[in-house]
C-alpha angles and dihedrals in degrees: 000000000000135000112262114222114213131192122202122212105193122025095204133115097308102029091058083050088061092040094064091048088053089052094046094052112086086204100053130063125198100228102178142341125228119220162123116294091251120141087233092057095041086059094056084051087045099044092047103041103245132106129266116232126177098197122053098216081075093072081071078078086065103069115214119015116192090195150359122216100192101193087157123134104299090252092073101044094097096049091043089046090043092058084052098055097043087055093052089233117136118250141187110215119199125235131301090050093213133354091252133023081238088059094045099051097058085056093059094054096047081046086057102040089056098034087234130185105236119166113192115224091236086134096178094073080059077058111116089198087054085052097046088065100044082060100048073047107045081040086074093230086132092050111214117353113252107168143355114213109188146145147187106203121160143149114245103194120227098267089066082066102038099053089049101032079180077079091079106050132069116299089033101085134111084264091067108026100041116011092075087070097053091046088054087053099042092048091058097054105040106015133244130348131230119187133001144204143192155164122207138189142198088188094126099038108032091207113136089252124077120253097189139055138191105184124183117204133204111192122192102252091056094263105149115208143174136197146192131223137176148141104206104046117111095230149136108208104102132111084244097055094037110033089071078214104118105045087212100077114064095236128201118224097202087053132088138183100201133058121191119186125179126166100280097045149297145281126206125216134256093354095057097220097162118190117198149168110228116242108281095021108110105238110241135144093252084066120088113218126236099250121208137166108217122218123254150197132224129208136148104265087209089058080044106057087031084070094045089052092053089057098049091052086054093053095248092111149050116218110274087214109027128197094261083050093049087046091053095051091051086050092057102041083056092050095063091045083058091045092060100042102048092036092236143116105255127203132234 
């Protein structure tokens, strides 16, 4: 099969994630970077043999692309995906998939008008740990889902701050920043969700953005949740810190960040210890559950999404998260930024 020529746009953290997978496929080639003209970003062209261009209408220069990973500032992800679109060459977008739901919604419709293939960076649904609970889930052990417990709390030092002072400031708290990430995830497991609540604070920190959060969540099929959330919280209970998926956080195996209870028992998330009563034994509280811990298997969800992507640009495959889905994580992230701010039950 041919060679599959793939432009950057941000070298940063991220971009130079997706680089290295680029570099490690047989069947991909990294064929520029878009930037901007910055030493440090002339060094990742240099280093890696492609040109460096600021301005994407000089990928026009290229000839034929097979794909765009746009992992750039969140503000320019609906001019660079628009490009895309309007070139009619397949891109992944990070997440966010644009810095407002105005703004996203006008990429949707541009996405439908030209039929475009637009893949959404939410790497976690490319987990296969992720996977591995939609199917215990989807198996019926847990009998009908009744409730999702989770959380994401974790303790971002004071350089993080100090090196992005935005942080700070509305917009750079743990709502908008991590939570996306959580409401892909949760959506995943127990469908879609309806209607939201929450109560922040800025108590620890003092800064003017929150850095806690208590959400509650309503899904469709009647499933209650509630989540967690904080960045100052010295905690382990995070995907980051539990999944053993991204070598730069320390994990901890006995820990987990997700709770899913039905009417026949639960199943905690990332360690799989799944708690059950057997089929024609009448679920109570006098009776002990079977426990198991279920076998599972690693892999990097980046890798993983990087394949997917492949096959989407090929034409074998639809977008796991496509751009509607992306658009309606980011709607309900903002939501519950609204929630807490206004101190009412949005809904979704």
């Amino acid at each position: 099969m041919k060679t599959l020529r793939i432009v950057v746009v941000g070298p940063g953290l991220i971009g130079k994630q997706h680089i290295r997978l680029i570099g490690a496929r047989p069947d991909c080639a990294l064929l520029a970077i878009v930037a901007p003209d910055h030493e440090a970003n002339h060094s990742v062209a240099r280093d890696h043999g492609v040109p460096l261009f600021t301005d994407m209408d000089e990928c026009g220069t290229l000839g034929h692309i097979d794909g765009v990973i746009v992992s750039s500032p969140n503000q320019f992800h609906a001019q660079q995906a628009t490009w895309c679109i309007e070139a009619g060459v397949p891109v992944l977008v990070e997440k966010p998939i644009t810095a407002s739901v105005d703004e996203g919604e006008a990429l949707v419709a541009l996405a439908e008008r030209h039929r475009a293939k637009v893949l959404v960076g939410h790497h976690r649904a490319h987990s296969p740990l992720l996977a591995r609970a939609r199917d215990v889930i989807a198996s019926g052990r847990l009998g009908r889902l009744v409730s999702v417990m989770g959380s994401a709390q974790f303790h971002k030092p004071s350089a993080y701050f100090a090196a992005g002072p935005w942080r700070t400031q509305p917009g750079g708290g743990p709502i908008l920043i991590n939570l996306i990430h959580e409401i892909g995830n949760l959506r995943s497991l127990c469908g879609e969700i309806t209607a939201v609540q929450a109560f922040s604070s800025s108590a620890l920190r003092g800064h003017a953005v929150e850095d806690t959060v208590a959400i509650n969540l309503r899904f469709a099929n009647g499933v209650l949740g509630n989540f967690m959330l904080s960045d100052t919280a010295a905690c382990a209970r995070s995907w980051e810190q539990t999944s053993r998926e991204n070598p730069v956080y320390p994990t901890y195996p006995d820990e987990d960040c997700y709770v899913v209870a039905g009417t026949q028992g639960y199943l905690s998330v990332p360690t799989f210890r799944l708690k059950y009563h057997p089929e024609g034994i009448e679920p109570s509280w006098w009776e002990p559950f079977v426990e198991e811990t279920l076998d599972v298997n690693r892999q990097d969800p980046l890798a993983c999404q990087l394949e997917h992507f492949v096959q989407v640009m090929r034409g074998i495959a639809e977008p796991l998260v496509s751009e509607s889905d992306g658009l309606r994580n980011l709607k309900i992230t903002e939501a519950i930024a609204r929630s807490a701010d206004e101190g009412r039950i949005i809904e979704t």
